[in-house]
VMD Tcl script that draws the C-alpha trace (Angstrom):
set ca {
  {12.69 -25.96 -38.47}
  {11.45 -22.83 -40.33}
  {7.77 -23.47 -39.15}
  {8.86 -24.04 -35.40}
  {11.35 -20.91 -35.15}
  {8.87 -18.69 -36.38}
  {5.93 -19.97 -33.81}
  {8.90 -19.26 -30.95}
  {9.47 -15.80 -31.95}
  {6.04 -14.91 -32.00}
  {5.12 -16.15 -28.69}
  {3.76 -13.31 -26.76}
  {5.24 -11.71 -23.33}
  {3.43 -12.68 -20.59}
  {2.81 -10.28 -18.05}
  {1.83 -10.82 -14.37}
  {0.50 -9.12 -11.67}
  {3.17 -7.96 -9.41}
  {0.98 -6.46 -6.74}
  {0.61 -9.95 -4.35}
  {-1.55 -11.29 -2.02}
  {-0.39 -11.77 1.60}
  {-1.58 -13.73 4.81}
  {-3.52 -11.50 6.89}
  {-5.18 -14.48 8.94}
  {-8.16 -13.45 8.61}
  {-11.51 -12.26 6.18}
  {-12.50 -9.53 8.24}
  {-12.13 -5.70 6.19}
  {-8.47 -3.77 7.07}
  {-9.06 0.14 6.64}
  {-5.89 1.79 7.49}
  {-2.46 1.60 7.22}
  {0.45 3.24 8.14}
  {4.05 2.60 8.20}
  {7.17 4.22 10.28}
  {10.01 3.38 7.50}
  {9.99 1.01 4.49}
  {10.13 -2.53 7.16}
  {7.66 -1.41 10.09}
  {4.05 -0.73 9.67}
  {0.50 -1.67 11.01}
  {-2.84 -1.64 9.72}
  {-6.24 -1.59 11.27}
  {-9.87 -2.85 10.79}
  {-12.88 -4.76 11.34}
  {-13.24 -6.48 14.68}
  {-10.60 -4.45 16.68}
  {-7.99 -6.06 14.52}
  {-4.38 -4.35 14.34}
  {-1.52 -6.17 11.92}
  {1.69 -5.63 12.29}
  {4.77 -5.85 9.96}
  {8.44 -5.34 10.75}
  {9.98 -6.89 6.57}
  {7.98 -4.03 4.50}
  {4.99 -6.22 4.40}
  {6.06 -9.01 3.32}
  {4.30 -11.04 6.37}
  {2.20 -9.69 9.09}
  {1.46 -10.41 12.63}
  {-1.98 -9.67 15.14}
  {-1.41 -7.45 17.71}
  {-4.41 -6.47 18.97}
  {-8.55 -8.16 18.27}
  {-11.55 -7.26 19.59}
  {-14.88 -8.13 18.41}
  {-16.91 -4.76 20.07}
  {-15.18 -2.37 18.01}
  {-13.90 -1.88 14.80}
  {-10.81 0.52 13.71}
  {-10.87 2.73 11.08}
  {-7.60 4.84 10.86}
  {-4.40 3.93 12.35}
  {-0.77 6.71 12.26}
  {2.83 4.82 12.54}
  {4.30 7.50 14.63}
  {7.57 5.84 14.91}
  {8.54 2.74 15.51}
  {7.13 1.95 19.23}
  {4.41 4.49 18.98}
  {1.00 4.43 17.15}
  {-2.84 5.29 17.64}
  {-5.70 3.73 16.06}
  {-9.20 4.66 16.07}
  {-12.70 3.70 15.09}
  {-16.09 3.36 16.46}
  {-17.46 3.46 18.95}
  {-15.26 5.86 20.68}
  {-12.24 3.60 20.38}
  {-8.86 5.90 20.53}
  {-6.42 2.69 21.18}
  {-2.53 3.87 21.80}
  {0.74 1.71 22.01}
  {3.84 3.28 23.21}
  {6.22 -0.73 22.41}
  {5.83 -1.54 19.28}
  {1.83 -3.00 19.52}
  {2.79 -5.23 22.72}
  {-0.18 -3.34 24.78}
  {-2.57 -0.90 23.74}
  {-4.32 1.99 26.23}
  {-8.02 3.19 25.70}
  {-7.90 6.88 25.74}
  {-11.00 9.29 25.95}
  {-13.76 9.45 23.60}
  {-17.04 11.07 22.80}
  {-19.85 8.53 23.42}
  {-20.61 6.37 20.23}
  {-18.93 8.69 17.85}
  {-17.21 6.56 14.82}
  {-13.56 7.95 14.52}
  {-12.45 8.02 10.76}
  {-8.73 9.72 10.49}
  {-5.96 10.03 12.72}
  {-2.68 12.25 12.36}
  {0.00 13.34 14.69}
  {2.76 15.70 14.21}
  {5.15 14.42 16.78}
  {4.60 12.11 19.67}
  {2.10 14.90 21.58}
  {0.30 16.90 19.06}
  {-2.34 14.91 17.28}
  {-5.85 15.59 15.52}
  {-8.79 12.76 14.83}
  {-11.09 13.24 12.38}
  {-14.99 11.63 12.36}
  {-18.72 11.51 11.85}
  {-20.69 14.81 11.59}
  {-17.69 17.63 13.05}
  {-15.86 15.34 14.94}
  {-12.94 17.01 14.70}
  {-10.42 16.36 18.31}
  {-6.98 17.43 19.43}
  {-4.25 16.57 21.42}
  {-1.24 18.00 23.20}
  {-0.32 15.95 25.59}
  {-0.03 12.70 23.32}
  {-3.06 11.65 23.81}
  {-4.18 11.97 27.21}
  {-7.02 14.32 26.89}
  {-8.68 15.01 23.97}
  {-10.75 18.42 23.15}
  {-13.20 19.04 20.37}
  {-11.98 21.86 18.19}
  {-14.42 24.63 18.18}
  {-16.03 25.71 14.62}
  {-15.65 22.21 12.65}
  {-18.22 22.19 9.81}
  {-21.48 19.62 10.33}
  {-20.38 17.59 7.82}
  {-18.22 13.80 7.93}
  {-14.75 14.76 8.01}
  {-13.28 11.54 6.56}
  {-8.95 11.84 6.85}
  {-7.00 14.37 8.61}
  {-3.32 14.26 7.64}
  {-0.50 16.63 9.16}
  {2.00 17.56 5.89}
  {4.78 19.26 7.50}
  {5.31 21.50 10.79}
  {2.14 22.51 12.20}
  {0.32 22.21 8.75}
  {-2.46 19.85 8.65}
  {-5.26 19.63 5.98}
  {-8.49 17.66 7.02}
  {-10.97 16.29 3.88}
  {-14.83 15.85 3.88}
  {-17.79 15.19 2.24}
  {-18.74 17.38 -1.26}
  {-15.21 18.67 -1.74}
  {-14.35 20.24 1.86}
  {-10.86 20.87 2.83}
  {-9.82 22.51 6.51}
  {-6.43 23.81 6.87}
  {-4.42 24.92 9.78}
  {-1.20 26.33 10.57}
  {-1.13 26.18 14.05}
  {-1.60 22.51 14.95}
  {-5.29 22.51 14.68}
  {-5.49 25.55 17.35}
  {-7.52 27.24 14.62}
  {-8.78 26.19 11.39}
  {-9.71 27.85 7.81}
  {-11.41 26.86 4.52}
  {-9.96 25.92 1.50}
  {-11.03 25.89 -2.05}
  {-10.62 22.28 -3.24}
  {-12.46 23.30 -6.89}
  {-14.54 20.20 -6.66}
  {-17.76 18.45 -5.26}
  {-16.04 15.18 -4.85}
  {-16.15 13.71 -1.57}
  {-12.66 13.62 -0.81}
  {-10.56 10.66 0.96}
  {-7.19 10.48 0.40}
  {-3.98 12.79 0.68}
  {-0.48 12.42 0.62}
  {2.06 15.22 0.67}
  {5.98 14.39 -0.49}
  {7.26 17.80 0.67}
  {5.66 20.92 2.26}
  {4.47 22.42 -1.41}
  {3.37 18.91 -3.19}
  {0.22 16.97 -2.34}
  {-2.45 15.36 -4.01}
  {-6.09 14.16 -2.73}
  {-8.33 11.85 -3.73}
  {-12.04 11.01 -3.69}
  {-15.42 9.47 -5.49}
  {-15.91 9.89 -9.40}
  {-11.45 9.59 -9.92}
  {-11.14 12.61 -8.27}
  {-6.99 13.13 -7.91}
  {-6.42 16.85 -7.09}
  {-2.99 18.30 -7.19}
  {-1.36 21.51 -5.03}
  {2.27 22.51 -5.37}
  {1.64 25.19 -2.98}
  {1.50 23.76 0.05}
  {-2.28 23.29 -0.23}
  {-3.74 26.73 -0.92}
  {-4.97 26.20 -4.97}
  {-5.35 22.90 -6.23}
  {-5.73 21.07 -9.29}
  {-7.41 18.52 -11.18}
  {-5.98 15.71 -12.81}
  {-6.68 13.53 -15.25}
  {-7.68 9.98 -14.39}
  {-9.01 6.50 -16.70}
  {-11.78 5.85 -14.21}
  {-14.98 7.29 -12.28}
  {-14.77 5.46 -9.31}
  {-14.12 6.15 -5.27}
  {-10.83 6.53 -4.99}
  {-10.38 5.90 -0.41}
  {-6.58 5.98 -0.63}
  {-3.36 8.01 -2.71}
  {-0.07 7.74 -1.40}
  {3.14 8.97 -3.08}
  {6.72 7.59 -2.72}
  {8.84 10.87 -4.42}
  {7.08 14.27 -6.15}
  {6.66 11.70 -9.78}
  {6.21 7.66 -8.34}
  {2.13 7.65 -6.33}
  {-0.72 5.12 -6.65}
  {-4.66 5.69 -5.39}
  {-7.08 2.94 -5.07}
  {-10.70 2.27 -4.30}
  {-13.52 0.68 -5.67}
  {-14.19 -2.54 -8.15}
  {-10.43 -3.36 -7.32}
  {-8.93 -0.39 -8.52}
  {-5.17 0.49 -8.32}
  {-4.16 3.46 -10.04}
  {-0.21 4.38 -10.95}
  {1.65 7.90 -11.79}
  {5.39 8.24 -12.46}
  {5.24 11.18 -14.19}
  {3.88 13.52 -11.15}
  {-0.12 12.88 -11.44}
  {0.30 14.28 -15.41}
  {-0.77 10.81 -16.31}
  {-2.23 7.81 -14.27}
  {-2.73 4.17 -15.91}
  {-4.26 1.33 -14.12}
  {-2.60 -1.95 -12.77}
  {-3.75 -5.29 -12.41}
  {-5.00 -6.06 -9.29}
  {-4.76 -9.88 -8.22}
  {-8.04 -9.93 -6.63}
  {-11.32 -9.27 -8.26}
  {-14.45 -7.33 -6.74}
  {-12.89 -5.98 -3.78}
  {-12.67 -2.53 -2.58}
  {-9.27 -1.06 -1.35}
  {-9.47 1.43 1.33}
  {-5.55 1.97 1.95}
  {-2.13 2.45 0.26}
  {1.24 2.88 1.42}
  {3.95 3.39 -0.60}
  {7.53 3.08 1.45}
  {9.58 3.75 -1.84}
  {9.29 4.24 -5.29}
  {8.91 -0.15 -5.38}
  {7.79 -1.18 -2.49}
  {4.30 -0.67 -1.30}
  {1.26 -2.28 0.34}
  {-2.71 -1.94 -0.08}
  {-5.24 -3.40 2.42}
  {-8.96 -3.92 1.53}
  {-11.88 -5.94 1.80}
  {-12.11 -9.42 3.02}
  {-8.59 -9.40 5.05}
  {-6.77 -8.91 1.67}
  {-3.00 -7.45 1.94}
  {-1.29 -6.85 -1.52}
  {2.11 -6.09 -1.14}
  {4.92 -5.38 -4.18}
  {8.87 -4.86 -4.39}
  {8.73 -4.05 -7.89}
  {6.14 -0.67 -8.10}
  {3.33 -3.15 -8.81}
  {4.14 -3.01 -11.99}
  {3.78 -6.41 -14.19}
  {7.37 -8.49 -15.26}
  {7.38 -9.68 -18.52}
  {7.78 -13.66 -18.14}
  {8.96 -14.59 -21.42}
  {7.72 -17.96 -22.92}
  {10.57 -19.57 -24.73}
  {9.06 -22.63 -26.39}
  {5.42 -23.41 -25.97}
  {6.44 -27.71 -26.42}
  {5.07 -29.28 -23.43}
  {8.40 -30.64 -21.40}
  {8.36 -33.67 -20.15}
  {9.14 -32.73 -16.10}
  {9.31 -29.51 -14.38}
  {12.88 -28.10 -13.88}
  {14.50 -24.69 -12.74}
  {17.71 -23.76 -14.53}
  {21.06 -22.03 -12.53}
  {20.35 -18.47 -13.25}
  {22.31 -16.26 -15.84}
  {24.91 -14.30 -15.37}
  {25.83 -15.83 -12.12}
  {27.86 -13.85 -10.33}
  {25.60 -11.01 -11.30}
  {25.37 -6.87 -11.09}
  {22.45 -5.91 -10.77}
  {20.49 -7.97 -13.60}
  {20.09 -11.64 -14.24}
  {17.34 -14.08 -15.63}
  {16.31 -17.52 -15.13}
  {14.77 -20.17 -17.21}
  {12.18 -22.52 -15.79}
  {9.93 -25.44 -17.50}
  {6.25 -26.24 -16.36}
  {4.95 -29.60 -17.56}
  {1.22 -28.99 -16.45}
  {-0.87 -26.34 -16.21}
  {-1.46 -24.78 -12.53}
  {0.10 -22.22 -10.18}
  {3.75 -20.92 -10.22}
  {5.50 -19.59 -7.78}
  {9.14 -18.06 -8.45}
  {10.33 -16.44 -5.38}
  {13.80 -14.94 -3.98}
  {15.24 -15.12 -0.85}
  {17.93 -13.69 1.15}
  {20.72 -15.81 2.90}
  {18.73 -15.75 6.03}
  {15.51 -16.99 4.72}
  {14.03 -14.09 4.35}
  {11.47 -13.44 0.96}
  {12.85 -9.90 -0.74}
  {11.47 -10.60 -4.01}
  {8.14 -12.71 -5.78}
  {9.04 -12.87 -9.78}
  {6.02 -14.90 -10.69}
  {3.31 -15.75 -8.61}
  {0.14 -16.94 -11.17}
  {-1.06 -19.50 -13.12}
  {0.93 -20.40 -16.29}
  {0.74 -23.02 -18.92}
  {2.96 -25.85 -20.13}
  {6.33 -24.41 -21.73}
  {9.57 -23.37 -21.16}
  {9.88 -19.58 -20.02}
  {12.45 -16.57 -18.98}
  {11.66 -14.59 -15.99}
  {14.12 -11.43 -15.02}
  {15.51 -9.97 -11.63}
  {16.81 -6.31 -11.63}
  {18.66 -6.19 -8.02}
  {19.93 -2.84 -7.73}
  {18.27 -1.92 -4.37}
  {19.75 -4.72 -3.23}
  {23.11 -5.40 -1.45}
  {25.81 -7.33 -2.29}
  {25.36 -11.28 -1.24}
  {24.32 -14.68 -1.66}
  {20.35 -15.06 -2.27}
  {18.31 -18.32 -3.27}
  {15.47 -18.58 -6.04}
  {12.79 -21.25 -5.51}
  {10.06 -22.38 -8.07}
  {7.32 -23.88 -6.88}
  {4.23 -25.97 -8.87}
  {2.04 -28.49 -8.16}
  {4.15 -31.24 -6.17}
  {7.32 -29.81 -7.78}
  {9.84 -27.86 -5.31}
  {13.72 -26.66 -6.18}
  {15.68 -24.27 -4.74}
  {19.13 -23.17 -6.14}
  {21.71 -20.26 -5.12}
  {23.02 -17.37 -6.76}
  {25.34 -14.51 -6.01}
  {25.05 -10.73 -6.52}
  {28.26 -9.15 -6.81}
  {28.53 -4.97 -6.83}
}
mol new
graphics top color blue
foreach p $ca { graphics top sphere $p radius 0.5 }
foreach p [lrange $ca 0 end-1] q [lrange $ca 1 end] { graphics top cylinder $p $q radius 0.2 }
display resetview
């Protein structure tokens, strides 16, 4: 008894990726994304394809595929309204919710990288070689702003009022204060080319860009700051949820996590291997998505973060159960116990009384044993919600019952 207690406590904590793969429908490469609130958001790419999500990610939907063009940045302005654009002079806009899209002007055969508006009239777009284009009349006409440096300007990105910083090649920055009327230089401090931004207020932002570049400003853009980051590669993407909570991804499946303000970044798993990642949103300090190569969507409720999955006895069991969770009513914690009898793919998911998925505890491949998984339900409300583990031919469902 000795022998086997002491092989029990030493089994180790298994952790899983958290950040998981979603549907898209399709293999071709998503670029942008952009959502409205933490439930609706699109995303763009390859082959005129736009996605569309109204549950945070959880599932997407086409609304829009086209094999001439492809799409390269789309902006959520609110909930009905959106642009997208890409190459070649593809400026696509949507004023119900995706259900038809309207070409508006373009320069011939210019590729369209970045596109930002400040309300539903004022916009900027962002491209190859100075393409630099404004709107004030939601899109309608489009005008080249005069002076834009010869150089790609990859993401424009308005952070508050009239503000709007647009990022280049070898460490550019623009910056206006008048709605892209006029523009000025910046000092980024770097070479980097430089991809991403995301601003959580009007005096903190961070950009990103090749080598782990992450810059910081906490002046509304006018000094910045390097940080500190485990890896040298592209980084396309950076979004931030609150001033501490913001990932940045890129290259060779990199995902990148801060909760401590960009001090310190560590790097999460990613459940796909040799892909690039050219987009992350963050809707709240746990939920976010990231869209990449090959049609992938990851999508998380938990910061992306791995859960421990405990292993309680490694004795191979003799059939595959799933245990009534514990405590049951619960507030906001509870666990449940669950026994695989062959090696393969596990699936523990939660669902809401209406059928809908709000959680994914384990999704991965585990071996034969008995193990403990954890649900922390706080941003939750108060209700009736159904677990289901899923393996091999093996299917059960049971209910539970969060009480606040």
């Amino acid at each position: 008894m000795k022998t086997l207690l002491t092989i029990f406590l030493f089994l180790p904590v298994i952790a899983l990726s958290q950040w998981v793969v979603r549907p898209s429908g399709h293999t071709d490469i998503i670029y942008g994304v952009s959502f409205s609130d933490i439930n609706t958001g699109m995303a763009c790419g390859e082959a005129g394809r736009i996605l569309k999500t109204v549950n945070g990610g959880m599932t997407w939907s086409q609304v829009n595929q086209n094999n001439q063009y492809w799409l390269g940045g789309i902006h959520l302005i609110d909930n009905n309204t959106a642009c997208a654009v890409g190459y070649p002079q593809k400026i696509l806009r949507t004023t119900n919710t995706g259900g038809s899209w309207t070409q508006q002007g373009g320069t011939n055969f210019i590729p369209y990288y970045s596109v930002s508006f400040k309300d539903a009239n004022t916009g900027l777009i962002s491209g190859y070689v100075g393409t630099l284009l404004r709107t004030t009349n939601g899109g309608q006409t489009w005008v080249q702003v005069a002076g834009a440096p010869q150089v790609s300007l990859n993401t424009v990105k308005f952070i508050g009022g009239d503000k709007a910083i647009v990022l280049g090649f070898y460490g550019l920055m623009l910056y206006t204060t008048d709605a892209g009327a006029t523009f000025s230089n910046l000092t980024s401090g770097t070479t980097a080319d430089l991809y991403g931004i995301s601003f959580v207020d009007n005096n903190t932002g961070f950009v990103s860009g090749s080598n782990g570049t992450i810059l910081k400003t906490v002046d509304g853009g006018i000094s910045w700051l390097p940080q500190t980051t485990p890896v040298a590669n592209t980084l396309n993407s950076i979004s931030f949820a609150n001033a501490l909570t913001g990932n940045a991804v890129g290259y060779s499946s990199v995902i990148l996590r801060t909760t401590t303000g960009g001090d310190s970044w560590y790097q999460q798993q990613s459940p796909v291997s040799n892909i690039t990642w050219f987009g992350v949103q963050l809707t709240s300090a746990l939920n976010g998505v990231i869209v990449g190569g090959a049609g992938k969507i990851l999508y998380t409720t938990t910061g992306g973060d791995p859960i421990g999955i405990e292993p309680i006895s490694s004795e191979v069991p003799e059939k595959f159960s799933l245990s009534q969770n514990y405590p049951n009513p619960f507030n906001p914690t509870t666990n449940f116990e669950f026994q695989i009898a062959e090696s393969g793919f596990v699936n523990l998911t939660i669902y809401d009384v209406m059928g809908k998925e709000v959680g994914s505890l384990v999704n991965g491949d585990l071996k034969p044993g008995t193990y403990k998984a954890d649900w922390n339900a706080a941003n939750y409300p108060s209700g009736v919600y159904f677990y289901k583990l899923t393996s091999a031919d093996f299917t059960e469902t049971k209910k539970m019952i969060l009480l606040k």
